[in-house]
C-alpha positions as CSV (number, residue, x, y, z in Angstrom):
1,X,79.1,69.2,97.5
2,X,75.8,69.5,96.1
3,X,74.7,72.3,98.7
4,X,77.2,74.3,96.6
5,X,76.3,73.3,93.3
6,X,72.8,73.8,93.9
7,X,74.3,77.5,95.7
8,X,75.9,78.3,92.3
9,X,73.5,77.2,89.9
10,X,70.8,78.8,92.0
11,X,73.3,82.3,91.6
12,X,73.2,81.5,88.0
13,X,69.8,81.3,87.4
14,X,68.9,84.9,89.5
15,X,71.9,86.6,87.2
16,X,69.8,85.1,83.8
17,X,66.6,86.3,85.2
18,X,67.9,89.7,86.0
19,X,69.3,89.6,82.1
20,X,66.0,88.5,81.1
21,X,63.9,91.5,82.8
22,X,66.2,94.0,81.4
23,X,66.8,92.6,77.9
24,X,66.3,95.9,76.1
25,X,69.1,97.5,78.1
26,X,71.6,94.2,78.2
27,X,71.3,94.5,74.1
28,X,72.3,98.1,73.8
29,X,75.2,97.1,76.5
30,X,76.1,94.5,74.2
31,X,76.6,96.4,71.4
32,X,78.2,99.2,73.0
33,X,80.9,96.1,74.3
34,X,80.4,95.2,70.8
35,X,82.0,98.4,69.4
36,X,84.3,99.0,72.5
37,X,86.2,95.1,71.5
38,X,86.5,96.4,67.9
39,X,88.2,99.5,69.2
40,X,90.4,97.1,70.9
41,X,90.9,94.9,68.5
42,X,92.9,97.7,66.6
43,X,95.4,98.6,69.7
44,X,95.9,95.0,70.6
45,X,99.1,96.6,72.0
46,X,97.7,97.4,74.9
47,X,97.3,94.0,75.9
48,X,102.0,94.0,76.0
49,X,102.0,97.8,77.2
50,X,99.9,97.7,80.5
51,X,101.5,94.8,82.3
52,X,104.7,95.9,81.5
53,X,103.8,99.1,83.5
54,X,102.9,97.0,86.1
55,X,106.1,95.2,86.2
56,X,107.5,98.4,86.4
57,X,105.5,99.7,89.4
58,X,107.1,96.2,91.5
59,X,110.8,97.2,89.8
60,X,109.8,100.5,91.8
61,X,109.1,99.1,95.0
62,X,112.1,97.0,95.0
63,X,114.5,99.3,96.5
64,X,111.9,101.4,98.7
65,X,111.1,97.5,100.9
66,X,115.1,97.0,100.8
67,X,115.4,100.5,102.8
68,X,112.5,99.3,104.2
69,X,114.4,96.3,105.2
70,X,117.8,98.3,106.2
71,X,115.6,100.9,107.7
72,X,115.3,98.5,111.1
73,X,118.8,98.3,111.3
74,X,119.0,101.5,112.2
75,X,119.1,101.8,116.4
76,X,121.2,100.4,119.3
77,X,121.1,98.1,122.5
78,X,119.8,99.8,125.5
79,X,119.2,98.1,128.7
80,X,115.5,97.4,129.7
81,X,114.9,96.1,133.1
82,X,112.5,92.9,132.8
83,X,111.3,91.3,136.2
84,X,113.4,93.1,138.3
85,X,116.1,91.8,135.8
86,X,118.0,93.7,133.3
87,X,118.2,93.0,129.8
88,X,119.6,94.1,126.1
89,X,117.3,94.8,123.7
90,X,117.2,96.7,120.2
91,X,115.9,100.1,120.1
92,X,115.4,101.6,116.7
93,X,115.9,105.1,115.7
94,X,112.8,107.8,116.5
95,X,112.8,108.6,112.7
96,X,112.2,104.9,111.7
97,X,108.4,104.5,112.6
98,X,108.4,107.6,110.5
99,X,110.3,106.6,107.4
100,X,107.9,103.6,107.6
101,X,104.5,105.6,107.5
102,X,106.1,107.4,104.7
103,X,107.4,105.0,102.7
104,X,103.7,102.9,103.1
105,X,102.2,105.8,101.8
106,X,104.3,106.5,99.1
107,X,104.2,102.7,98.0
108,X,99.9,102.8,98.0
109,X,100.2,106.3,96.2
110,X,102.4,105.1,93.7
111,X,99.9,102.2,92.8
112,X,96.8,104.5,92.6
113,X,99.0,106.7,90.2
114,X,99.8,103.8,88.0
115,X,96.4,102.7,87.8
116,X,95.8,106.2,86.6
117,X,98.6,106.0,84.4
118,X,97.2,103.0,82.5
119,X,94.2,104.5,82.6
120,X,95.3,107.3,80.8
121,X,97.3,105.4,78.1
122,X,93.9,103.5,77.2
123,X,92.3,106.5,76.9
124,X,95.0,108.1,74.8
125,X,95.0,105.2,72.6
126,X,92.0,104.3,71.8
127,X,91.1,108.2,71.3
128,X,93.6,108.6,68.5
129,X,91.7,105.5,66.8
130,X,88.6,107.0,67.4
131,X,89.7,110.6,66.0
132,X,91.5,109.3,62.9
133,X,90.0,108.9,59.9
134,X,88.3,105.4,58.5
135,X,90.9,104.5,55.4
136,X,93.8,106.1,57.7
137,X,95.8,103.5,60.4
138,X,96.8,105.5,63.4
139,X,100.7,105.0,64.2
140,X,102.7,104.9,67.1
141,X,99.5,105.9,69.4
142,X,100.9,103.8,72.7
143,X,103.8,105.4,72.5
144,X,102.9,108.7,72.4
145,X,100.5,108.0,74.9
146,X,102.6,106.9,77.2
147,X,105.4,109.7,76.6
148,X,102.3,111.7,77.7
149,X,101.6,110.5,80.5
150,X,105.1,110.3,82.1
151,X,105.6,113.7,80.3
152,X,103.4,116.6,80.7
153,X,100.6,114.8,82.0
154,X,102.6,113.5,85.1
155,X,101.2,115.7,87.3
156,X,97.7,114.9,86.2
157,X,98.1,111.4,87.2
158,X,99.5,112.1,90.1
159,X,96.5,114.3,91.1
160,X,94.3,112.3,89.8
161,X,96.1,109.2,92.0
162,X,96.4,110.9,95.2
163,X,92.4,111.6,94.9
164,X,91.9,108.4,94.6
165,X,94.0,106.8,97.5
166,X,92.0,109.3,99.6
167,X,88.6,108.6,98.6
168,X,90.1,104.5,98.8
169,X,91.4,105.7,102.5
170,X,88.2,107.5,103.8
171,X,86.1,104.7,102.6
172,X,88.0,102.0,104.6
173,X,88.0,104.4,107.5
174,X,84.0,104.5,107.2
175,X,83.2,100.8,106.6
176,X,85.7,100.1,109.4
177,X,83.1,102.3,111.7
178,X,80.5,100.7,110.5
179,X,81.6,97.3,111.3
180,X,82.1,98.6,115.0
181,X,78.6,99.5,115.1
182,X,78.8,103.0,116.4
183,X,75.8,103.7,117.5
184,X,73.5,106.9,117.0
185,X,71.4,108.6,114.0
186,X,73.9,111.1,113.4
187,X,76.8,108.6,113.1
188,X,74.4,106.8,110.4
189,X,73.6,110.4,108.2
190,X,77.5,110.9,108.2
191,X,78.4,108.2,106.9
192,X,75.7,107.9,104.2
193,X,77.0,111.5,103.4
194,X,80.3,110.9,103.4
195,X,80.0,107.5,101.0
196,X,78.0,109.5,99.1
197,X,80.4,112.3,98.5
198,X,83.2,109.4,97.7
199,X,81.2,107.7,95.4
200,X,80.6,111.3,93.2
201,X,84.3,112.0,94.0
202,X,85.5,108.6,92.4
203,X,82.8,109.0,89.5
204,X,83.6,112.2,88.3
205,X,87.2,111.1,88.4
206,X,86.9,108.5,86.2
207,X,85.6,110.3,83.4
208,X,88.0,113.2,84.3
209,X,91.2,111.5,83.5
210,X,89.8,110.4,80.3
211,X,89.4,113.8,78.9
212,X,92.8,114.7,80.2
213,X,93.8,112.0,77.8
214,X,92.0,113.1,75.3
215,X,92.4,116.6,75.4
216,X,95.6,117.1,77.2
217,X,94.2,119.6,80.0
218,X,94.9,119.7,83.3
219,X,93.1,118.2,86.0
220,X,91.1,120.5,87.3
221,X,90.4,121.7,83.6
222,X,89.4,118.6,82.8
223,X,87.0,117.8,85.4
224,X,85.2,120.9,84.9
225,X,85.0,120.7,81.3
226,X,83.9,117.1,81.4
227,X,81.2,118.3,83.9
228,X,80.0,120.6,81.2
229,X,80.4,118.7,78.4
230,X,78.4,115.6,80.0
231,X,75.7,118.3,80.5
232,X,75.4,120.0,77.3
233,X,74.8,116.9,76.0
234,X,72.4,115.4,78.3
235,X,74.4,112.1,78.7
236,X,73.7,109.3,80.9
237,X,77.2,108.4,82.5
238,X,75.7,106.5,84.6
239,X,74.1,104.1,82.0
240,X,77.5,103.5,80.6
241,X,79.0,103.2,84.0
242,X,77.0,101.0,85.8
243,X,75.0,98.7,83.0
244,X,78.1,97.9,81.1
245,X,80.3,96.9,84.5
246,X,77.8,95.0,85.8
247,X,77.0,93.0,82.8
248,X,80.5,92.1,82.2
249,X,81.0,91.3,85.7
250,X,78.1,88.9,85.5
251,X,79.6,87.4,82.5
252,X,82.9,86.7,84.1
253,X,81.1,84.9,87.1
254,X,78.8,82.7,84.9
255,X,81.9,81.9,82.7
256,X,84.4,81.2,85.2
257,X,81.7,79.1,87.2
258,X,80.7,76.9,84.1
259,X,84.6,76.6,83.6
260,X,85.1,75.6,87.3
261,X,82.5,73.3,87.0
262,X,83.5,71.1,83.7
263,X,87.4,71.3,84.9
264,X,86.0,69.6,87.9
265,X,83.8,66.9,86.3
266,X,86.7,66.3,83.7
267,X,88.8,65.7,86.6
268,X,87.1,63.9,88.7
269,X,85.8,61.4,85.4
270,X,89.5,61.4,83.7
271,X,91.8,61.1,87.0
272,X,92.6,60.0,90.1
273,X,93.2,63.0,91.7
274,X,89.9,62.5,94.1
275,X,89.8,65.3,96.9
276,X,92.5,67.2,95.0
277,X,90.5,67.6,91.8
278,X,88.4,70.0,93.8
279,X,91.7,71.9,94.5
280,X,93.0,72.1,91.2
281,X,89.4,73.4,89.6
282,X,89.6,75.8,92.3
283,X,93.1,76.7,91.1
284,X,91.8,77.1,87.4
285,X,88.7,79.4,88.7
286,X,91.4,81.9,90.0
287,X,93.4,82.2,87.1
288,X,90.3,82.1,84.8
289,X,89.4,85.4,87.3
290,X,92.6,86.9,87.1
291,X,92.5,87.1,83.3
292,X,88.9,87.6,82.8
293,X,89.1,90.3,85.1
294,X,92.1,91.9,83.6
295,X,90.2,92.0,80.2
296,X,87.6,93.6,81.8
297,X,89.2,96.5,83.0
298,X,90.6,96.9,80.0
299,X,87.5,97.1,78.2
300,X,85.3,98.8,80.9
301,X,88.4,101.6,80.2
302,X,87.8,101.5,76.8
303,X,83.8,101.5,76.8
304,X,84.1,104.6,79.1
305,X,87.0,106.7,77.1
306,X,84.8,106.3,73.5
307,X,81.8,107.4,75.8
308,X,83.8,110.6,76.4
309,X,84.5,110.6,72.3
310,X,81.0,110.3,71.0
311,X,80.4,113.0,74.0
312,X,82.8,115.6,72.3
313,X,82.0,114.0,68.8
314,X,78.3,115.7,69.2
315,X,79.3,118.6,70.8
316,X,81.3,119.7,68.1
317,X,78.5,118.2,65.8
318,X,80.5,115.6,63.7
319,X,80.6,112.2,62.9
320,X,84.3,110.5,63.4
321,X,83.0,106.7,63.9
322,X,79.5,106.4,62.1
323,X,79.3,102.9,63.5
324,X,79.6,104.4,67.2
325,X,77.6,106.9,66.3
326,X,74.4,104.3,65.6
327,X,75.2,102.5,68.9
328,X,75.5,105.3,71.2
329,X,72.7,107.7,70.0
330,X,70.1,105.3,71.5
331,X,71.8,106.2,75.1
332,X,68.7,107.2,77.6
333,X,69.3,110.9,78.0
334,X,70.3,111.9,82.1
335,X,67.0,112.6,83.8
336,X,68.5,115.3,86.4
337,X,69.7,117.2,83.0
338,X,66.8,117.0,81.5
339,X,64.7,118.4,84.2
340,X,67.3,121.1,84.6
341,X,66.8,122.2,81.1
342,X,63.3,121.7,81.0
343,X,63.3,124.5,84.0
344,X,65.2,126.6,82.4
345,X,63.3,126.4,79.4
346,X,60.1,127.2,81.1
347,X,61.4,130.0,83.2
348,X,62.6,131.9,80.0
């Protein structure tokens, strides 16, 4: 017992450090979380909306595991000769396996879509906030987000899904190989290429199905125009992307481990549980995770689709949220942009 407190305190301590060394970036991060949670505190609706599309997603699955189910009932009794005997036993249909494979698929497809799909709604939300005007109250924004996104933006999110179940396929395919340990150099540069590819694939995504949101274009519209949009603008995504998940990750551990920890002293000092108080704090920790977690995502959504605002905000050269504005203009500028431009500047 105190091997592990002294573990998670010790985990606790490195995570403060690493806040401490990079202070000047955590406080920007901070007040870009700081902007992104007043955003959301004006479409608290979200909040109701999102897991009622995931209840929706299991209503969908209901049917496709009971013909899942029925699906094995489907085949007759052949004999099969076992140790020189002969027996009866249930052979199924050739198209069952099949049906199976397809019905899998469709199932892990459908979950990358809807995680798209509430993707999008954020997005589409919080973009009509940002757009509107300060003494003016945006109405009925989550609906018409989401009639948009099971309208004409279906097909987006279905793209946009199916792109990520691939890269999420690939990937397990590749750390599966590495955990076999195939052996050889070129095994080792193709698999560095190939997570490197995924990773650009599932980044660019991210920000594309924001726009798409925004802007209602398609897809592949929207991922080039993001592209370019990021790039007039020499924008940092990757500031945004990275800093702001990781430091809201590290506040969910160092949260949900204080909480374990004083659920468990309280237990242990207030009770009788004994062993079981362990059991129950551990209980607490998951749940604490679950919702922390869920708030995250919702906000890391949020932090990236008024990233994508401010971006168009300053290409078009207004001001829509002053307040975001004087947060996000002290964003590092991308180097690889910068060095582009500077190039091109110097050639002319």
């Amino acid at each position: 017992r105190i091997v592990v407190l002294v573990f998670v305190f010790l985990v606790i301590g490195v995570i403060v450090w690493i806040l401490v060394l990079n202070w000047h970036r955590v406080e920007l991060t901070v007040s870009i979380i700081g902007v992104a949670s007043d955003a959301l505190s004006w479409n608290m609706g979200l909040f109701g909306v999102l897991p009622c599309l995931t209840v929706g997603l299991v209503v969908y699955y209901v049917p496709i595991v009971v013909f899942l189910v029925f699906a094995k009932y489907n085949g007759k009794v052949v004999p099969k000769k076992l140790h020189s005997e002969y027996d009866c036993v249930w052979k199924e249909d050739s198209w069952v396996p099949a049906y199976f494979a397809l019905a899998i698929l469709t199932m892990l497809w459908s979950a990358a879509a809807m995680v798209e799909a509430q993707v999008y709604v954020i997005s589409g939300t919080i973009a009509r906030w940002y757009f509107s005007k300060d003494f003016e109250t945006p109405t009925k924004t989550i609906r018409t987000s989401l009639r948009n996104a099971f309208g004409p933006s279906s097909g987006t999110i279905c793209l946009s899904g199916l792109l990520i179940f691939v890269v999420r396929l690939v990937r397990s395919v590749v750390d599966n190989a590495r955990q076999e340990g195939a052996p050889g150099l070129v095994n080792i540069v193709l698999r560095c290429c190939v997570n490197a590819l995924l990773t650009a694939v599932d980044f660019l995504n991210k920000f594309t199905i924001n726009f798409a949101a925004i802007t209602g274009e398609a897809y592949c519209t929207s991922s080039r125009m993001t592209y370019e949009l990021l790039r007039r603008n020499l924008l940092s995504a990757v500031f945004v992307e990275t800093i702001s998940s990781r430091l809201l990750v590290g506040i969910v551990f160092v949260l949900s481990a204080i909480y374990t920890i004083v659920a468990c002293v309280i237990l242990k000092a207030a009770t009788n549980l004994g062993s079981d108080a362990y059991f129950v704090a551990a209980i607490a920790w998951l749940l604490l995770i679950i919702v922390l977690g869920y708030l995250v995502h919702v906000l890391d959504n949020v932090i990236d689709t008024i990233y994508v605002c401010y971006a168009i905000d300053r290409d078009r050269g207004e001001v829509c949220k002053q307040d975001v504005h004087e947060v996000y203009v002290h964003l590092p500028i991308s180097r690889s942009l910068r060095q582009s431009n500077i190039t091109r500047t110097l050639g002319v």
